[in-house]
N, C-alpha and C positions, 0 to 999 in steps of 0.2 A: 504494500500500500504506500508507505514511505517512497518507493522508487520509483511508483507510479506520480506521485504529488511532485517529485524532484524533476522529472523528466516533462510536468506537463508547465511546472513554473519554469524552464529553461525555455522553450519555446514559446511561451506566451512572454516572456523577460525579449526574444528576440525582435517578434512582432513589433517592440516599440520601435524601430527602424533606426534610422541613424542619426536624427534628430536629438532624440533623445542621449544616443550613445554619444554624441560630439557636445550638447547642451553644457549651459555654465552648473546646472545643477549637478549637486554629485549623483554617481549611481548606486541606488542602495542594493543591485546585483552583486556590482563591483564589491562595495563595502560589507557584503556579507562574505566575502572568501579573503579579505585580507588575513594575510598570514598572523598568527599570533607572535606579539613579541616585537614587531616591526614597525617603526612610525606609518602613518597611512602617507601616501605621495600624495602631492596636491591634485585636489580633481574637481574643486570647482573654478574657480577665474583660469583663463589662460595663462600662458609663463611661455617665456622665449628660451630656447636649448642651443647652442651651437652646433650648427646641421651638422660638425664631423661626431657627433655623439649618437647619433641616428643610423640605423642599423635596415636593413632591409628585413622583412621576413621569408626564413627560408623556405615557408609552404607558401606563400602568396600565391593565389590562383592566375592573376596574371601573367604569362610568360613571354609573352610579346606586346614589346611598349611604342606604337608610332611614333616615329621620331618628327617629322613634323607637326604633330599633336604636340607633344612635351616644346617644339620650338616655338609654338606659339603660344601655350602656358607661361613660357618662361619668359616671353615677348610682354605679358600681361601683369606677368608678376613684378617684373622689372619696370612698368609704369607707374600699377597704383597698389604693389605689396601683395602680399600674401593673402586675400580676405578669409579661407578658412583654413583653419587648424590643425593641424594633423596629429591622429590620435596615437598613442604609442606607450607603451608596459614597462616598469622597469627591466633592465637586462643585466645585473651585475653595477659595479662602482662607473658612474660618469655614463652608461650607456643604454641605449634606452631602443627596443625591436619597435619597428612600425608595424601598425596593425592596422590602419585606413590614412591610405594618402600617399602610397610609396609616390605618385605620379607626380604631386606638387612636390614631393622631395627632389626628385630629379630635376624637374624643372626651376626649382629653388637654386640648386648646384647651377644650372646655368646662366640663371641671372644673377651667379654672384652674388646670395646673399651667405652672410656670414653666421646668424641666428633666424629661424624660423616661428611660429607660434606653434604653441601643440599644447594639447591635453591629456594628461598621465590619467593611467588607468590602472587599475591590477584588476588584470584579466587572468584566467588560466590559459591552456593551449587548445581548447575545445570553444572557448567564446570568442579568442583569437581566430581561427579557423572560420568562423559560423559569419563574423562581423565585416571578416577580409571578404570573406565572398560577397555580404551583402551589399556591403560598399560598391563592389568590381560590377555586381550586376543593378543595381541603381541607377549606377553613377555614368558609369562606360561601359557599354556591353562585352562582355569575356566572345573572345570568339569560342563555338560552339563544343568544340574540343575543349579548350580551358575550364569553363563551363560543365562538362562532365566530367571532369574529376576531380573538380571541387565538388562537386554531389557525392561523386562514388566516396571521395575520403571522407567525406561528413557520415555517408552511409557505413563504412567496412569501419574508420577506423574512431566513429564516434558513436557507430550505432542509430544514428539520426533514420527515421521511415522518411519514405519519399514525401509522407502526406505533410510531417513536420518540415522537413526539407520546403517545401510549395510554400507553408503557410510562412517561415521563414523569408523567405526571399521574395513573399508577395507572387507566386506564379503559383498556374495550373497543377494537380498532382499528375496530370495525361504529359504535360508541358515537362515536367520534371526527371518521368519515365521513360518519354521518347528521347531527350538529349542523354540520358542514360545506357539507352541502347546504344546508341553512335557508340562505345566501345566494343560494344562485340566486330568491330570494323578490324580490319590487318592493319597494321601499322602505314602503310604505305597512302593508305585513303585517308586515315585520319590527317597526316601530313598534306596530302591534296587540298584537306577541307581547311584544316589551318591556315594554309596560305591561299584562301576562294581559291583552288584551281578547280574547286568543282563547290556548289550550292549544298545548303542542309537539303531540298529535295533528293539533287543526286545522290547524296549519302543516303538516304532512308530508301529509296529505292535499290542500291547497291545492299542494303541487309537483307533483300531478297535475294539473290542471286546466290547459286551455290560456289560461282569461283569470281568472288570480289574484287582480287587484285587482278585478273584479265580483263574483265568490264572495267573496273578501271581506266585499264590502256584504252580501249573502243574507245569510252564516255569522251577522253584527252585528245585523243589523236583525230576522230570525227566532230570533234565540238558539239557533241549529243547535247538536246535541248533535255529537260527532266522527263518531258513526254516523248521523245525519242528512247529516250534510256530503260525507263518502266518499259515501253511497249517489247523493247529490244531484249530486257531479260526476262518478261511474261514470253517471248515468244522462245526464247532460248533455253528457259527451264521446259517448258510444255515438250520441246523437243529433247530435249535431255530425260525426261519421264518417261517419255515416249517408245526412246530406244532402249530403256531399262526395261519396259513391261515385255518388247518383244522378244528382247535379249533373254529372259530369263527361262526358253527351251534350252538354248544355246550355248554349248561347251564354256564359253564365258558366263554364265548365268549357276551351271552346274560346280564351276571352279569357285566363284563367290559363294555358294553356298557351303560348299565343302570347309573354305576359309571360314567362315560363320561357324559351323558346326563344330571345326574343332576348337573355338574357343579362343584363339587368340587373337589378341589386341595390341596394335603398333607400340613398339615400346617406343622412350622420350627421347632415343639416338634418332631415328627413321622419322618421326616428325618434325623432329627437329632441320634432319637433312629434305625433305621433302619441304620447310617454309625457306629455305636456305636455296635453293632451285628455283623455286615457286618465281623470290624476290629476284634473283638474278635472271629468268626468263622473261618475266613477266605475266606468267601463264601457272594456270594451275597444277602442280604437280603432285602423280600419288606413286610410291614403292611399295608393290609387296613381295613378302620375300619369304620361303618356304626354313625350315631348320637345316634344311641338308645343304644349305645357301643358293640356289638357285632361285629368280626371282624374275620381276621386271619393272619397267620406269614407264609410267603413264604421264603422257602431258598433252592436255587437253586445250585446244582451241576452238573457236567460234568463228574463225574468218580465211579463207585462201589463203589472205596477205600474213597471216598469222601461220599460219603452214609452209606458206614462203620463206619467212623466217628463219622457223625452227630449220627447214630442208638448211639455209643458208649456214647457219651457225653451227650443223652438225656436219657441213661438207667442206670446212677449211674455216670458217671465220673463229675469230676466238669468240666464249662464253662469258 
């Protein structure tokens, strides 16, 4: 009952938004986890720190900072000052983590100022966490990758439910779950989407598709619109289904099943080697390999130009 009451005041404590967490009043969140024994830091009026005592935080959800965004912050700051505050925890003697505002910190750094405004808090590493994202998604939209995994760490390593997470951050629980899914993506697509080389459409559509990193390449290399892309892997799984139902009289059909029946499962060399392929073709790659070592390399493509390829790379081009 207790952990229920504890866990339903941490998120409604959130709900106050940032308003409250940057306000001249103190927060009686805060001032309920001051350590015992320790003077409290100051946390209502403002107070100026010397920016080299300002620290970044090392989970920050942000990971990419526009650099003309911070030059023209810094453009701004350098006219008419700093106007808000940047909030920040103690860190040890003289030092102090930022918890909301690494951006005007940076852009402080550029216009040259030598003290900033901020307001001290004692925070733990979970309302540090919960505040940094709230901020990022406020304030400046996290691109959508960044964005989920501030979810997933709030989720895996705070325990936070998606629906907390939503009520948190002011978004849908559906809104919280889909940006959530964008992980089960390969590494390669979430990079795509970090840098727009493809839309949150094309990614949510690419979670369909069973070989993500080859549609990938199509989606890039054709400049597929999102309705191009859907219709392209509805029509490429249906055919991919297609040749498995008819496949399964067929000596390849009887050899999958025999693999099924006795039981084993790719051990974490063979997938490992098989995402290791995958990345360097581009295409999706599967091994399977019998105990007497004998075996074979499937790599599976969608296009001519794509078999063109593979022919070229296996007849003299390096890999």
């Amino acid at each position: 009952m207790a952990m229920a009451e504890k866990k339903k005041s941490n998120v409604k404590g959130l709900g106050r938004g940032l308003d409250a967490l940057l306000g001249d009043a103190p927060s009686s969140h805060a001032s309920a986890r001051q350590p015992a024994g320790e003077a409290p830091a100051p946390a209502g009026p403002k107070r100026e720190l010397p920016i080299e005592q300002l620290k970044p935080h090392a989970d920050q959800p942000r990971r990419v900072f526009d650099k003309d965004a911070i030059e023209e912050l810094a453009n701004s700051i350098a006219a008419k000052g700093m106007l808000q505050p940047i909030l920040v925890r103690p860190k040890g003697r003289d030092s102090y983590e930022i918890v909301a505002g690494e951006r005007r910190w940076r852009a402080a750094q550029k216009a040259q100022l030598h003290k900033v405004p901020v307001i001290i808090r004692q925070l733990t590493d979970e309302e540090t966490a919960e505040i940094a994202l709230i901020e990022n998604v406020q304030r400046v939209d996290l691109n959508p990758v960044e964005e989920a995994a501030a979810y997933a760490r709030l989720s895996d390593v705070y325990g936070r439910t998606q629906e907390d997470i939503a009520k948190a951050v002011g978004k849908s629980r559906s809104h919280v779950a889909n940006i959530m899914r964008l992980l089960g993506l390969p590494q390669k697509a979430l990079d795509a989407l970090s840098a727009n080389a493809i839309s949150m459409g094309h990614a949510r559509a690419l979670l369909g598709s069973s070989s993500p990193v080859q549609m990938l390449g199509i989606v890039l290399k054709g400049d597929l619109s999102v309705r191009e892309t859907e219709k392209y892997i509805r029509e490429a799984e249906a055919e991919i289904k297609g040749g498995a139902a008819s496949g399964k009289a067929g000596d390849s059909g009887k050899s999958e099943a025999k693999s099924k029946a006795s039981g084993g499962s790719k051990d974490a060399d063979t997938r490992a080697l098989e995402r290791d392929l995958s990345a360097i073709l581009g295409l999706d790659v599967a091994i399977e390999h019998s105990k007497k070592g004998a075996g074979s390399v499937t790599v599976n493509y969608l296009t001519l130009d794509q078999l063109d390829d593979i022919c070229r790379r296996l007849m003299g081009a390096k890999v």
